[in-house]
C-alpha positions as CSV (number, residue, x, y, z in Angstrom):
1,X,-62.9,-63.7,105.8
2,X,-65.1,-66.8,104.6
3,X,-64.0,-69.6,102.8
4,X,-65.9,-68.3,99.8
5,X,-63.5,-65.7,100.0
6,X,-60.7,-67.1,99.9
7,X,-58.5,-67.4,96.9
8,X,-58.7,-71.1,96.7
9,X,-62.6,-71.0,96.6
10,X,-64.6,-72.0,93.4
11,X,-68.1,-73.0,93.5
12,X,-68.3,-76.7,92.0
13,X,-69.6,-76.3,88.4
14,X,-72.6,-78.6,87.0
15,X,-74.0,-78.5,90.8
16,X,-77.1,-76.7,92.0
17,X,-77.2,-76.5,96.0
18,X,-76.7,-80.1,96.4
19,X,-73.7,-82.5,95.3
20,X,-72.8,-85.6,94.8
21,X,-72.0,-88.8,96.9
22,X,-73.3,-92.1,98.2
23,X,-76.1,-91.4,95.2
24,X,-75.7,-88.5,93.5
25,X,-76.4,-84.7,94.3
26,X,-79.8,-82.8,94.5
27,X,-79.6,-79.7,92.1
28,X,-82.3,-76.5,92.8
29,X,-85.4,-77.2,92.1
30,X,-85.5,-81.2,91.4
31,X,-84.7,-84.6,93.2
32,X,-83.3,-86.3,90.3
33,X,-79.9,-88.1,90.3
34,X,-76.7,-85.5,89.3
35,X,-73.3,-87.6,88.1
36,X,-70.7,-84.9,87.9
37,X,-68.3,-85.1,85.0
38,X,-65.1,-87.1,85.5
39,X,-62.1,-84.9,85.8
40,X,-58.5,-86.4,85.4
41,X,-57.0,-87.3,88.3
42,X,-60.0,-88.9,89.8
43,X,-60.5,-91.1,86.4
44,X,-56.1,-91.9,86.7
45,X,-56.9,-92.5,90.5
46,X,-60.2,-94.6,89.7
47,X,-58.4,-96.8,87.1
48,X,-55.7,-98.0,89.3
49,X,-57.4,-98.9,92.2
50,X,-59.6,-101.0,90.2
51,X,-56.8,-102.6,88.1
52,X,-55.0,-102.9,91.2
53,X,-58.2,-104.7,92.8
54,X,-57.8,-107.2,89.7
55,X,-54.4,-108.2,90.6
56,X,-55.3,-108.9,94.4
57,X,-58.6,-111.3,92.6
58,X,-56.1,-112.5,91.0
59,X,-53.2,-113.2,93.8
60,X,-55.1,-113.3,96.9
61,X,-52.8,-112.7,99.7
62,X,-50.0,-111.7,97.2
63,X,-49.3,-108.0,97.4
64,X,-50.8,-107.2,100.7
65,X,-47.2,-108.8,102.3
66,X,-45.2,-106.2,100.4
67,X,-47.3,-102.9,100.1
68,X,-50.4,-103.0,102.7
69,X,-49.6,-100.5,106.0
70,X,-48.4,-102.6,108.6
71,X,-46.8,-102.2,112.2
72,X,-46.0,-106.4,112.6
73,X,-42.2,-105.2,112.9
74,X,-39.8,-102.5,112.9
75,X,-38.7,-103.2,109.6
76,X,-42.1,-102.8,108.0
77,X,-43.0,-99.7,110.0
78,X,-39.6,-98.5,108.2
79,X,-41.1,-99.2,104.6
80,X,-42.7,-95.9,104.1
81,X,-43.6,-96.8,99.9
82,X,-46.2,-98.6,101.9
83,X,-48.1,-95.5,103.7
84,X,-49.2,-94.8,99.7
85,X,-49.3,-98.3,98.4
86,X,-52.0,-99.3,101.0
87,X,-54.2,-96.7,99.9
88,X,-54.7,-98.4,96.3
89,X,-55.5,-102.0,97.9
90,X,-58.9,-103.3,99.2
91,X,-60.5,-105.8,101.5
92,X,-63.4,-106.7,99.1
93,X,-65.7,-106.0,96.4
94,X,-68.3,-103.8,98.9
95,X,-65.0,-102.0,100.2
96,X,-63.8,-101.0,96.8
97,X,-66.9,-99.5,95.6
98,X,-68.2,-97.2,98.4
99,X,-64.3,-96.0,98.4
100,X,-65.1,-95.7,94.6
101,X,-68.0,-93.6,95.1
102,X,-66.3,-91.4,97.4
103,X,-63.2,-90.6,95.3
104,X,-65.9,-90.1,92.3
105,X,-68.2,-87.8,93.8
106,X,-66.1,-85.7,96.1
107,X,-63.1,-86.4,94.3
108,X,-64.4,-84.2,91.0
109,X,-65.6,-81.6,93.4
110,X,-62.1,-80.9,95.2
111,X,-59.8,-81.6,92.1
112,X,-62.0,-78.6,90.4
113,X,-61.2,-76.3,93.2
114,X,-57.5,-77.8,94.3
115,X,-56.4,-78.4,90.8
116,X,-54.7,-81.8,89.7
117,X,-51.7,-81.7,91.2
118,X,-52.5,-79.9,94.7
119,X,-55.8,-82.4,95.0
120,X,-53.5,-85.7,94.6
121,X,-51.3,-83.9,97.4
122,X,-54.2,-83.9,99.2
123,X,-55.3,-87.3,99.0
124,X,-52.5,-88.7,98.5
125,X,-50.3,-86.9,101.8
126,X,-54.0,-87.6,103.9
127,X,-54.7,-90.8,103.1
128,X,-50.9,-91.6,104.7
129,X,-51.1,-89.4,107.9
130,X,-53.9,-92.0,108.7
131,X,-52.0,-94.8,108.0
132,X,-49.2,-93.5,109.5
133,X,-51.1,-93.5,113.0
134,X,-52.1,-97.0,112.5
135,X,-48.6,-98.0,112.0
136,X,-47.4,-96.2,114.8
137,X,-50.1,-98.0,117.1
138,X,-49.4,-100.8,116.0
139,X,-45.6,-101.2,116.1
140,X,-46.8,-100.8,119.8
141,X,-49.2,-103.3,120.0
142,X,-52.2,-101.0,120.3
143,X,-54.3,-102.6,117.7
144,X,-54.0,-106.8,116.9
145,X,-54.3,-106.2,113.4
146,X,-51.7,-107.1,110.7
147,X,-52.2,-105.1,108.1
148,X,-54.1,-102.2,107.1
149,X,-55.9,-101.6,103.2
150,X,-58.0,-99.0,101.8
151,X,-58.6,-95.9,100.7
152,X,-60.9,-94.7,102.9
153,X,-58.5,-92.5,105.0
154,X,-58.1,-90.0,101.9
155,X,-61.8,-90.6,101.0
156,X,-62.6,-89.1,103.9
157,X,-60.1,-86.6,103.9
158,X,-61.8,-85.2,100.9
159,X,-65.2,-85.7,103.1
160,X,-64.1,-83.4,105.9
161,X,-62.7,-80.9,102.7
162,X,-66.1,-80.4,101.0
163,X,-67.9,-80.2,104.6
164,X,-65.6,-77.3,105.0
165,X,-65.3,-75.8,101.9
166,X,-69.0,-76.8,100.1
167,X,-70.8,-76.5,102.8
168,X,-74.6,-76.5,100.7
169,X,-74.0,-80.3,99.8
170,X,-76.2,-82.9,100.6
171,X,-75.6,-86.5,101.0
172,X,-77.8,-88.8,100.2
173,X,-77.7,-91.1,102.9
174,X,-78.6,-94.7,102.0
175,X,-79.5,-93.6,98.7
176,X,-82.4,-91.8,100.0
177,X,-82.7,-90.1,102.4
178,X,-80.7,-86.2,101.9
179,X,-78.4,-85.0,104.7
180,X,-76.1,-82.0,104.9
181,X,-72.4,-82.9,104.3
182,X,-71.3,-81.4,107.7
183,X,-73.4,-83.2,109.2
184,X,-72.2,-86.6,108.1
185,X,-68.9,-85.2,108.5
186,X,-69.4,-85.0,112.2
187,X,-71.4,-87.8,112.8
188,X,-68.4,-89.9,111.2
189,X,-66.1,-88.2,113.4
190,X,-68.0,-88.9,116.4
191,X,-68.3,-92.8,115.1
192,X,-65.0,-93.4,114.5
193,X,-63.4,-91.8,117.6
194,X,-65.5,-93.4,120.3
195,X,-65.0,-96.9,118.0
196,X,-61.3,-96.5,118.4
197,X,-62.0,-96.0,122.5
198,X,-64.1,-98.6,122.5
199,X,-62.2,-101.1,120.4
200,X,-58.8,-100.2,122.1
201,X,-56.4,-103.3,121.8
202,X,-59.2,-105.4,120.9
203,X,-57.6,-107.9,118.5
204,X,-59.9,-108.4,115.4
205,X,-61.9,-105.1,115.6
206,X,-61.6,-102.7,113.0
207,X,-59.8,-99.9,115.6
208,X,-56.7,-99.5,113.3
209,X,-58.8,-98.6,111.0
210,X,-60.8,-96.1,112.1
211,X,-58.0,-94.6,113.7
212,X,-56.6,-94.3,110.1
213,X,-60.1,-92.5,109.4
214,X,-59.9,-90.3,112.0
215,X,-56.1,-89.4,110.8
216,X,-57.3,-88.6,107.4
217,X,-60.5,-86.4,108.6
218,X,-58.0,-84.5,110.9
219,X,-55.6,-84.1,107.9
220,X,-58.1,-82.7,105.9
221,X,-59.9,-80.0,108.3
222,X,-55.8,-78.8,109.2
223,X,-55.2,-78.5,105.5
224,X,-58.3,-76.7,104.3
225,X,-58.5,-74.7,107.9
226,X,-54.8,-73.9,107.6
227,X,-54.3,-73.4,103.6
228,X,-55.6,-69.5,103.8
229,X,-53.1,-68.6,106.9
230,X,-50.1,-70.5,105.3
231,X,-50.8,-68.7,102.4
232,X,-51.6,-65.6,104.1
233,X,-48.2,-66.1,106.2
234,X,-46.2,-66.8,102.9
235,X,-46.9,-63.5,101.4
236,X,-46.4,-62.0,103.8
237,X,-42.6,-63.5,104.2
238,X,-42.3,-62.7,100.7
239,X,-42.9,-59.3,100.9
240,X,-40.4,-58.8,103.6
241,X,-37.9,-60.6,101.9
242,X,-38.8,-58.1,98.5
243,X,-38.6,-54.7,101.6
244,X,-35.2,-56.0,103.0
245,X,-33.9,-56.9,99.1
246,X,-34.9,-53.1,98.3
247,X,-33.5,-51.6,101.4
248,X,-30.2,-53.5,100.5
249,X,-29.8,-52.3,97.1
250,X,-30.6,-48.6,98.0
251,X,-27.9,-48.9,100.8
252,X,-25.4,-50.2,98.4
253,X,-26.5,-47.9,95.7
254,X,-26.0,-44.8,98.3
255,X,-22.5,-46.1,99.2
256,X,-21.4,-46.3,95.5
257,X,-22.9,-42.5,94.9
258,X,-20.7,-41.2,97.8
259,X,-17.6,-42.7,96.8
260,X,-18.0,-41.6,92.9
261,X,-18.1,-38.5,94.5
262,X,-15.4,-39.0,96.8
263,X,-13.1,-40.5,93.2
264,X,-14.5,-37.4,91.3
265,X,-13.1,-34.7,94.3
266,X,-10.0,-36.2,95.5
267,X,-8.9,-39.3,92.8
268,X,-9.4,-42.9,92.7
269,X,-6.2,-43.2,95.0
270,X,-8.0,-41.6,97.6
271,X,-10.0,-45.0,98.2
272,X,-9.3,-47.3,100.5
273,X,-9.4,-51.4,99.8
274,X,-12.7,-51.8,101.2
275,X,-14.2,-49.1,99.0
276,X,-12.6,-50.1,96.2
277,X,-14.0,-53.6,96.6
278,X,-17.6,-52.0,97.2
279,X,-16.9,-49.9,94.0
280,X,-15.7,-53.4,91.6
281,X,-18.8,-55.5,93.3
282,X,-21.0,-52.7,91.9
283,X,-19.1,-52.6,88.5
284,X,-19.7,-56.3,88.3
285,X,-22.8,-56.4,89.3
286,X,-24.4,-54.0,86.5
287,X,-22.1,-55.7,83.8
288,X,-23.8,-58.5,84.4
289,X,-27.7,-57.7,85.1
């Protein structure tokens, strides 16, 4: 089965075979600059990074001490509030805006397809599985970083989801220059995993961060890779739990038949206690359904 056939598929609407990130998408049969319309989530999720942006202009330094990631001590690797809190805080202007761009462009895309609810799951629950792995490292001194900001775990997440998913998307690299999705996907993948080798207790380096990348990519390809089996597996459960429901009640419903019978040919004091128990369960339970 292909992902287009699965019940969680929809092809974006207002897109032609390109999409829209880092510039816009390509639609068939032009080069021209696509903005997809804003849907809700993305525009609730847009607003409060940027307001929250204003209040770190404003106090610089001032809420990264209480809701950034961080792995300094045991105590703050206990402060889960901040595995979500992180993800609305930036390092600077550039950072916030290529996030930005991200959640815009691929954000629309998935919340069309997820829903609301499901896509804020999404990026919400991905974004903190790679924050999560930075604070682990970090409680252990992998990484000489303090604290760890940005969205860019989810964004990226919702990267590796559209690769997947939308896989006629181009990117358009720079601006300019048009690449497929999966292939930036990978290339990314590649980057970020050979910079956390690389950068491996190096204090200063941006290691805890990619690692927090690479956590959200992984999260993403798991959920969209897994959501069809999960699904698949849940029915299935279901539908055993509906068979052994059934196979209940016509084993009960046979027991109550033979001792009406048993009543009707020798008298209700003919019944032992257990059947007469079966018998008043089975009164009770048609009174009341």
């Amino acid at each position: 089965m292909g992902f287009q056939d699965r019940n969680y598929y929809h092809k974006p609407q207002g897109f032609g075979s390109g999409g829209g990130f880092g510039g816009g998408g390509m639609p068939q049969g032009g080069m021209g600059i696509f903005l997809p319309r804003i849907t809700p989530m993305v525009k609730y999720l847009l607003i409060i990074n940027i307001a929250v942006f204003f209040l770190q202009s404003v106090r610089p330094g001032g809420l990264e001490g209480w809701f950034a990631a961080s792995g300094r001590t045991y105590m703050e690797a206990l402060q889960v509030w901040r595995l979500v809190t992180f993800q609305f805080l930036h390092g600077g202007t550039s950072h916030l805006v290529f996030n930005m761009l991200g959640l815009y462009f691929l954000g629309t895309i998935l919340e069309r397809s997820f829903g609301s609810k499901k896509f804020l799951y999404f990026y919400l629950i991905s974004g903190a599985v790679g924050g999560g792995l930075f604070v682990v490292a970090n409680t252990f001194g992998v990484f000489g970083v303090s604290y760890l900001v940005g969205a860019s775990g989810g964004i990226l997440a919702l990267l590796m989801a559209c690769a997947i998913l939308f896989p006629h998307i181009k990117v358009l690299l720079f601006f300019i220059v048009p690449v497929n999705i999966r292939v930036i996907a990978a290339a990314l993948a590649l980057i970020y995993f050979f910079s956390v080798l690389r950068d491996y207790n190096a204090f200063g380096s941006n290691a805890g961060g990619n690692l927090c990348h690479l956590g959200g990519m992984a999260t993403g390809f798991v959920w969209v890779m897994g959501r069809g089996h999960l699904t698949s597996l849940w029915r299935k459960h279901q539908t055993g739990a509906y068979q052994r429901k059934l196979e209940q009640v016509e084993k009960t419903q046979f027991e109550v038949d033979r001792i009406l019978a048993k009543v009707h040919q020798q008298g209700l004091q003919s019944l032992s206690r257990k059947e007469k128990q079966i018998l008043q369960k089975a009164t009770e339970h048609q009174k009341k359904h």
